[in-house]
N, C-alpha and C positions, 0 to 999 in steps of 0.2 A: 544371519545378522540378528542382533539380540536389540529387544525394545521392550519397552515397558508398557504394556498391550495385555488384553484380554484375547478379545478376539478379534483379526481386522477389521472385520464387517462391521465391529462395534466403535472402532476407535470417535468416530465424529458425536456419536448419540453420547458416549459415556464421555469427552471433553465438554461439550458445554453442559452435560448435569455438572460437572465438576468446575467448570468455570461459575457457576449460577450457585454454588456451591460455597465459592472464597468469595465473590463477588454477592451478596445478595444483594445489592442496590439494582441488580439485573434482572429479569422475568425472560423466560422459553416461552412460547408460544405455543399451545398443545400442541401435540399431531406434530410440531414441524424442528427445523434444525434452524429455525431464528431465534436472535435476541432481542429484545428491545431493551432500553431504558426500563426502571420499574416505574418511573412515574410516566411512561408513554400513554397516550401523545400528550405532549405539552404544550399547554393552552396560549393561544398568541403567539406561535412562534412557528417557522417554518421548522419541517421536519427535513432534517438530511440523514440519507441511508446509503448502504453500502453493502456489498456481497462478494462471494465469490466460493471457489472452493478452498477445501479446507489445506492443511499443511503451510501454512503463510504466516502463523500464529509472531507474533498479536495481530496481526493480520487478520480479521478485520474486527470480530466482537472485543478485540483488545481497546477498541477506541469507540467504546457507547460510553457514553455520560456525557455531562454537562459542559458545553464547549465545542463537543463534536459529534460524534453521531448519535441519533436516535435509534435505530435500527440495523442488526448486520445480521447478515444469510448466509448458512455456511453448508458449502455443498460437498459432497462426498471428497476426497481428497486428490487434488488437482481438475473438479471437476466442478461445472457450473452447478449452482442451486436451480431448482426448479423454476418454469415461471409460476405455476400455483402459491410457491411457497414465496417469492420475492410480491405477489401478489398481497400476499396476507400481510408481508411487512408492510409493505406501502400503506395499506391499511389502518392498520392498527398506530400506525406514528401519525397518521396527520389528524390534526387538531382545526382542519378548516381552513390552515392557510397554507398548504399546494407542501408538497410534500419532493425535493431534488435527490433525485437516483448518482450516486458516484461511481462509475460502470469503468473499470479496468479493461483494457481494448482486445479482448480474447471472444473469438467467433461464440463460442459459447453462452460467454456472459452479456454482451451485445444483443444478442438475438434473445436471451430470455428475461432479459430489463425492457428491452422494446415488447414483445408481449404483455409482461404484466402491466408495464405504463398502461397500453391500450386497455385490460381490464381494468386496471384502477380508473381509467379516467371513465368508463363506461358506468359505473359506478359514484362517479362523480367528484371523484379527486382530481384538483391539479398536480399535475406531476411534469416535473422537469428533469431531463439526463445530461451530465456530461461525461466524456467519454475520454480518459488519461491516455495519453501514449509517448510516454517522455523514455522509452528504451531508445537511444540513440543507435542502436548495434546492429540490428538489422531489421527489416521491413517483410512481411509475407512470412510469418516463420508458419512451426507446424499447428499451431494455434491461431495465427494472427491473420487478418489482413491490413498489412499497416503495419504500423509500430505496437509494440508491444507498452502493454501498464504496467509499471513495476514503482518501486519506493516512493519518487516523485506524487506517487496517490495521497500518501501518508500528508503531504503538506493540502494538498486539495480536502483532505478531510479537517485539516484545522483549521484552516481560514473559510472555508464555509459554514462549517457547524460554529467558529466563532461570530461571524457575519448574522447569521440565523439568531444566534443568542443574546444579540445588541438591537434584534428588532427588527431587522432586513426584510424584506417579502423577494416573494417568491424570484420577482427578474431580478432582485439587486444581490442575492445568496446564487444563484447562477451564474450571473456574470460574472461575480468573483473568482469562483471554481473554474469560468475558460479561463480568467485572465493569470490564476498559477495555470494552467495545462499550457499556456502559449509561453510560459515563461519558465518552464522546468524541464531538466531533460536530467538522461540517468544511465550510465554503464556498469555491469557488472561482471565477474570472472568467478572461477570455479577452482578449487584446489580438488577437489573429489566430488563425486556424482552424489546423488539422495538416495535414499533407501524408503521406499513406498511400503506402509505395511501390507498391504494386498499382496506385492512382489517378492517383497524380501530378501531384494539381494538388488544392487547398485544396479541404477534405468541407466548410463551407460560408463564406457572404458578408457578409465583413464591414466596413463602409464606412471608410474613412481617420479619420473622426472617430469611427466607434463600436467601444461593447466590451459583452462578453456577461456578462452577473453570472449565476451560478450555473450555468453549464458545466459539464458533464459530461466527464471524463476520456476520452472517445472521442469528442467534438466533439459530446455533444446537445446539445438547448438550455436556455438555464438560464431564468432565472425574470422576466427585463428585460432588453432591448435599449434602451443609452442611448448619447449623448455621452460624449467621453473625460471621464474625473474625473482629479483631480491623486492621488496618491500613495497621503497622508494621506487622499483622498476614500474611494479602493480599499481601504483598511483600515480604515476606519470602518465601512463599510459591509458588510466581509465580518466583523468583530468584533462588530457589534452581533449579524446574525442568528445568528451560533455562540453569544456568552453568554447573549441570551433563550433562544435554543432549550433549552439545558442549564440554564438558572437557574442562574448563578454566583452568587454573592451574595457581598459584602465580607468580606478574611477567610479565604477559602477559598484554597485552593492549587491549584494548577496547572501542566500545561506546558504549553507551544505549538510548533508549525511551522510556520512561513514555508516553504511549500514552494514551488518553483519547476515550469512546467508544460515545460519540456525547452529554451525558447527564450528564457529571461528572465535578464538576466544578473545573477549573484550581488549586483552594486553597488545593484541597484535593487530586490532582497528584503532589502538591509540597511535600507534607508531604509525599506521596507515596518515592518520591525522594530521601526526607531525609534520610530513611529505606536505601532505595536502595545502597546509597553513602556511608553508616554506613558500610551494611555490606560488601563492594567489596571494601573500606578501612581496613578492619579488615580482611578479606583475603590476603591481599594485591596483589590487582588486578589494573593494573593503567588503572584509564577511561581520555581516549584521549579525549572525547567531551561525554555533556548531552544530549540530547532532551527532552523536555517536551511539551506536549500537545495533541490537535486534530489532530494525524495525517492521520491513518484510521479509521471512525467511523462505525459504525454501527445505521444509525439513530438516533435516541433521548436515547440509553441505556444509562442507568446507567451502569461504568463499567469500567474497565481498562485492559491495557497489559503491559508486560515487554517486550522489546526486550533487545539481546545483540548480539555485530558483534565484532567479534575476527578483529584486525585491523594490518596491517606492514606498511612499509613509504608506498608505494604505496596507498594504500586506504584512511588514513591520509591525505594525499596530494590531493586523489578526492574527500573524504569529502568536506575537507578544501577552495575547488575551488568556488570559486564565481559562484550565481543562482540568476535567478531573475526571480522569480514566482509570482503568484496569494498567493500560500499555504506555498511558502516556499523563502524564500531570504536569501544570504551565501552572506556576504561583507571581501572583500581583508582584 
């Protein structure tokens, strides 16, 4: 398989020089594979941070700046960050006033957010966690206990980091963050597996006419291996499981994301869309805002997800707040 690499071992250290590189508004951390803000920690304001491993791209340093995160961790690829290193972050972003970890539901990343919390508060940080698991598809996978964290993150990082940036303290930028995780859920599907630069060659088999419903962002497997479906087929069927799972009901508002899985090109998440917008029109469901695109990838997959986030004025209004990222920009 052919990529645009040095050497694998190197691919995560040489992306964020190169990310800190087009972005300088962003500072590295010595010694480690975090980012922060350049002006971290910033003064009077809760710090929100977020990690994980790498190949997610913009996932997660995609969304430091102003609005949304202060701090992102990136760990070897499909592989948690250290607690040492999620340690430092916590660190270096809080300004005094308690510092909320956004922890994607992977046994991994769980267990080394809950370490560094304990260091950091030892230390004398407050620190608060919540912990995403809006994969509707399946429960228990080869990562997870529970549900798994997928796209769904992406709006927990914008309404908290926007919550935090109007002055929030520490319980009231928390509770925001559960109150999208209780109100967001997410399926995704797989037209072809990823390609790991470690591996180098497709983590698993998937025939010319088959695709994977309920995939997992690191190539598990989802919930039915079938024949290809037409479009309209793939968003039907990732809409229906996200609105039961969440009980939509007629009437009710919402956003959604077409998100792309790193190898689908933009023309064929608009069409996706179209589906999407047909049928949450014909139920009559009102969508407050779209999304479309790259937002958590999965490597070079061929592939797509649904999100849907059940939305009141509150959440509207943190949507709606102005960011200014790498991966994502919200103008007044």
């Amino acid at each position: 398989m052919k990529k645009l690499i040095n050497e694998p071992g190197a691919v995560v250290d040489e992306m964020l020089d190169g990310m800190v590189a087009a972005h300088p508004e962003l500072r590295r951390l010595d010694g480690t594979n975090v980012l922060v803000r350049g002006d971290a920690p910033v003064g009077g304001k809760v710090a929100v941070v977020s990690g994980g491993g790498s190949g997610h791209e913009p996932t997660h340093a995609g969304y430091l700046g102003e609005g949304m995160l202060d701090g992102a961790a990136a760990g070897e690829v499909f592989t948690s960050p250290t607690a040492d290193q999620l340690n430092e972050m916590i660190q270096a972003t809080d300004a005094g006033e308690g510092v909320l970890c956004v922890v994607k539901n992977y046994e991994g990343d769980v267990m080394n957010f809950d370490t560094a919390a304990e260091m950091a508060g030892m230390e004398g940080v407050d620190v608060e966690q919540v912990v995403v698991n809006d994969d509707v598809a399946v429960e228990d996978s080869l990562y997870t206990s529970g549900r798994r964290g997928v796209a769904g993150t992406i709006f927990v990082h914008k309404c908290a980091g926007a919550k935090a940036a109007a002055g929030g303290d520490l319980a009231e930028v928390t509770a925001v963050a559960e109150k999208v995780v209780d109100n967001v859920r997410t399926m995704g599907m797989a037209l072809t597996s990823c390609v790991t630069p470690e591996k180098g060659e497709p983590t698993f088999d998937l025939g010319e006419d088959e695709i994977e419903l309920g995939i997992g962002i690191h190539g598990e497997p989802g919930v039915e291996r079938t024949g290809t479906m037409t479009a309209d087929e793939v968003a039907d069927t990732l809409l229906d499981a996200v609105l039961d799972d969440l009980e939509v009901e007629s009437g009710e508002e919402i956003v959604t994301i077409v998100n792309g899985m790193g190898g689908t090109p933009l023309s064929e998440l608009y069409i996706l869309q179209r589906r999407v917008t047909e049928r949450l029109d014909a139920e009559g469901i009102d969508v407050h805002d779209a999304w479309v695109g790259d937002y958590m990838t999965s490597l070079d997959m061929m592939g797509c997800s649904v999100t849907v986030c059940r939305v009141d004025d509150e959440l509207k209004e943190l949507l709606d707040a102005p960011a200014e990222t790498p991966g994502l920009t919200v103008r007044e």
